[in-house]
N, C-alpha and C positions, 0 to 999 in steps of 0.2 A: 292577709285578709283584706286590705285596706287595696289593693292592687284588683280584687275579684271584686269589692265592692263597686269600683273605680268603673271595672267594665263594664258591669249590669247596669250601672246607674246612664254609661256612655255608650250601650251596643252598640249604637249604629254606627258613631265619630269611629270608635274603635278596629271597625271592619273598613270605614274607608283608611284609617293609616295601614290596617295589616295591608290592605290588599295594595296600596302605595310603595309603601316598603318594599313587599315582596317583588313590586317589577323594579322595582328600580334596583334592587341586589343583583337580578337578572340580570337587566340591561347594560346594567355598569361593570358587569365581570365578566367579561367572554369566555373563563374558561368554563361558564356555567353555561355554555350555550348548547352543548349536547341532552345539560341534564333537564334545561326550560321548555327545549325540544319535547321531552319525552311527558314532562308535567302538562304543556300544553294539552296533550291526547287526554291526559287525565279529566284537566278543567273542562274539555269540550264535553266527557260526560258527567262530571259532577255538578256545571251549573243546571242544565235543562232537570236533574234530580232534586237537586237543593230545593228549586221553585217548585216543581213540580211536588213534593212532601211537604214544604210551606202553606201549598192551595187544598193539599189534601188534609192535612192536621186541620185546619182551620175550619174549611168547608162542612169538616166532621161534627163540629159543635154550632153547625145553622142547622136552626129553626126550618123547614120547607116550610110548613106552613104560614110562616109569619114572609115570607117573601114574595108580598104585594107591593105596587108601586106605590112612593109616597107624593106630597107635593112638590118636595123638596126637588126630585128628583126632574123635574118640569124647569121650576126655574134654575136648578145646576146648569142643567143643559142648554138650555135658553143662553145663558150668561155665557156656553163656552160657545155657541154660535158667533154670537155677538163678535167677541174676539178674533175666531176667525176672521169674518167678515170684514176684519179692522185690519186683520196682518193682509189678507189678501188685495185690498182695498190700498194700502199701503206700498205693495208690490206693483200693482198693476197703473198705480195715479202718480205714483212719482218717479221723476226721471231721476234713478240712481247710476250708480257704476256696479262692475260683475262685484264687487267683493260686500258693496251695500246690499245687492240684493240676493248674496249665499247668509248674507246674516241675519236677513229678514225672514229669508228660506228654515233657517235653524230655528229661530224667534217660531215661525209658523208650525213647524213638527213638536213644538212643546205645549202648542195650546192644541192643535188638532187632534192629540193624542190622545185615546178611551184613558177612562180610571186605568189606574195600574193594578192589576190580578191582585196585587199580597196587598191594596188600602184596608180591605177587611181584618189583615194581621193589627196593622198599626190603628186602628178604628178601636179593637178591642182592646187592646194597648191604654188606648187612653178614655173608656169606659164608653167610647159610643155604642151605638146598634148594628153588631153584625150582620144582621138580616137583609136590613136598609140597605147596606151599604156592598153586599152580595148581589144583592136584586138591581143595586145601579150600575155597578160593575158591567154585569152581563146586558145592559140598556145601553149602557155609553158604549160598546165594544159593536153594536148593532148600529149604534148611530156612524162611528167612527168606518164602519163598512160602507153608510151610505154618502158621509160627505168626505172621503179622501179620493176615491173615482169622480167625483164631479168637481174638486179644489183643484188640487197638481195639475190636471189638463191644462186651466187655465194660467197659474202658474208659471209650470214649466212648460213650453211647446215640445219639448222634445220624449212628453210622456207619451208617449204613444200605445194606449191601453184603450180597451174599451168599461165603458161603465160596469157591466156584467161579470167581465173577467176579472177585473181587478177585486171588487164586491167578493165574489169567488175564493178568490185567493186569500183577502184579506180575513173571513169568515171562518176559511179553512185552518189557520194561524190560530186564527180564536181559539177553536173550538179545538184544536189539539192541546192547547196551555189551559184553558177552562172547563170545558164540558167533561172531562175525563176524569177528572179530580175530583168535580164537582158529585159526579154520578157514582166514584169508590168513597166518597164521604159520606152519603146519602144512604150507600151503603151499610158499612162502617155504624151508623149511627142506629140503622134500625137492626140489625142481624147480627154485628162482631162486637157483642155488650163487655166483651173483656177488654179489648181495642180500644172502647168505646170510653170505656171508666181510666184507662192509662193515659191517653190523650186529657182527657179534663182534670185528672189530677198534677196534671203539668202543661196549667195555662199560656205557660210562655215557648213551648217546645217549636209550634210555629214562626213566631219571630225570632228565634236565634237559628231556623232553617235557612227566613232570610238575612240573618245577616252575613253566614254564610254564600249565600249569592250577592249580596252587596261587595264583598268583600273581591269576588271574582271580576266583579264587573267595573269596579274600580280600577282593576290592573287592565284588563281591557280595554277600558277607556283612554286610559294613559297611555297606554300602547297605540290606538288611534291617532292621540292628540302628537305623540314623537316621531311617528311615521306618513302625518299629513302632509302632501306638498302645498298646503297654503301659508300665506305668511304668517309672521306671529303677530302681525295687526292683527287681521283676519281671525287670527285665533282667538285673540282678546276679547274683540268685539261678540264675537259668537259668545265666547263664556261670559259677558258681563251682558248680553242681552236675553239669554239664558237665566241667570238671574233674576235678572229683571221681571222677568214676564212668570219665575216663579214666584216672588212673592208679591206680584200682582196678584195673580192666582189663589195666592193660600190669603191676603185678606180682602179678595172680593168673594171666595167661599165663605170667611170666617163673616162677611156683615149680611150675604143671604142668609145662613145660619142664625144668627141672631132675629134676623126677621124672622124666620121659619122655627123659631124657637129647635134648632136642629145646628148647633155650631160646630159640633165634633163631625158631623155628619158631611157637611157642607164642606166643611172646610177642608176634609181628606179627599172629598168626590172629586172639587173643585182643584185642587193644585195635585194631589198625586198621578203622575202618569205612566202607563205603559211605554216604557222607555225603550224597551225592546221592540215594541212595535215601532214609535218612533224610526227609531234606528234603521228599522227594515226596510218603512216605505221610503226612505229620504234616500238610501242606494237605492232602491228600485226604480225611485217616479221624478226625484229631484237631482241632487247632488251629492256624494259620499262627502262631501267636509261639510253640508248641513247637516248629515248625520252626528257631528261633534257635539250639536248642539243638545241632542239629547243626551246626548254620554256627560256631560256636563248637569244637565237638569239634573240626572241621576241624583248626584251629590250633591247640588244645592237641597233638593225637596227632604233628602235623608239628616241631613243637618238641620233644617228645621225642625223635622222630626223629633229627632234625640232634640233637641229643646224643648219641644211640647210634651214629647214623655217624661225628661226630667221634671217639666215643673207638675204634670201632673201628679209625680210620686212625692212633691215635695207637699199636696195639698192633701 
């Protein structure tokens, strides 16, 4: 019991060593290379499910109507402008070398990035307003359509997209991971009243869907990070800038929040990111080893996480 306590008390920690361990039993044994082969095919469908049952559990116990803009969500977004404007500013005014500015590159895919789809798991998690935090979600992922076709051009010259298409695309992304989930929760909530009473009698069924995908995307990432051809400066630098600019993130969330009398609020909007998007646009528009840099965020922002949900179960 004391081992079960262990985990609940540590889901998230927990999912990043499973899913650590598991590549690295992989990678370190060749003679498992047939059977990682066939798992792979597995993982390809079981992450996009995991999330995807994560955003539908969850989704099921919002409020519609309570999902009006709030203040907060002005000055969230305001403050993650800013930042861009600071990484981008950063990129374009100083004269770096190519490995300064793929880490600047990565640094920038972590602030540019919407709220991350499952913030509303971990919101509820730790007693904020899912509603709020639903309603910013689908705000940030609209903003995140209109300032990455007009960033990356600048950036990278070698994006070569136009603003519409990209928008396009990027919207198109959205709206297969959110609007679908969002619309069988909605569901769910006013018609399948059986559905409806099982999911709320098992508050947490959502976040151990994603820890489930945490867990995959951990080995993913590591898989990434052992198969980049950049150096392992380069690699440092990306994960300790990664860092950095995540928990810039989570306490320049957590002191709007406090202004905004909205801390859990803020502070989840503010530093969790879609990391998957991340990921996408940084192969598309930038560079595939700034994409590390989000595969890195992953795990910093989930460890803070499981810290803020331990201390809130301890209060």
């Amino acid at each position: 019991m004391r081992i079960v306590d262990f985990v609940r008390r540590w889901t998230l920690p927990s999912a990043i060593v499973t899913g650590a361990v598991c590549y690295g039993v992989f990678a370190l044994t060749p003679a498992l290379d047939e059977v990682g082969d066939r798992l792979a095919t597995v993982f390809d469908v079981l992450f996009p499910f995991s999330v995807f049952a994560t955003l539908f559990v969850t989704f099921s116990k919002v409020n519609f109507h309570k999902m009006m803009p709030r203040r907060w969500h002005l000055w969230t977004a305001l403050s993650q402008m800013v930042l861009v404007g600071g990484c981008v500013a950063v990129i374009l005014l100083t004269n770096m070398d190519a490995d300064q500015r793929l880490t600047w590159e990565a640094v920038l895919t972590c602030v540019i990035a919407p709220c991350a789809s499952a913030a509303p798991v971990v919101t509820g998690k730790l007693g904020g307003d899912i509603n709020g935090m639903t309603t910013f979600t689908l705000l940030s992922s609209l903003l995140c359509a209109l300032t990455i076709p007009l960033v990356f051009p600048l950036v990278e010259k070698a994006a070569d997209v136009t603003f519409a298409e990209a928008s396009l695309l990027i919207l198109e992304k959205l709206a297969m991971v959110m609007l679908l989930p969002l619309a069988l929760g909605w569901l769910v909530r006013h018609y399948v009243h059986s559905a409806y009473r099982y999911i709320m009698r098992h508050p947490d069924l959502g976040f151990y869907c994603w820890s489930v995908s945490l867990a995959i995307t951990t080995g993913i990432t590591l898989k990434n990070i052992a198969h980049s051809e950049a150096s392992d400066w380069v690699l440092l630098w990306i994960a300790a800038g990664s860092l950095m600019v995540c928990l810039l993130q989570f306490v320049l969330g957590r002191l709007i929040g406090r202004w905004q009398n909205e801390t859990i609020n803020c502070g989840q909007g503010m530093f969790q990111k879609n990391t998957a998007m991340a990921i996408w646009v940084s192969y598309m528009y930038l560079h595939p080893v700034a994409s590390i840099g989000a595969g890195c965020y992953v795990l910093w922002q989930n460890i803070v996480n499981s810290i803020e949900i331990s201390r809130h179960g301890e209060n």
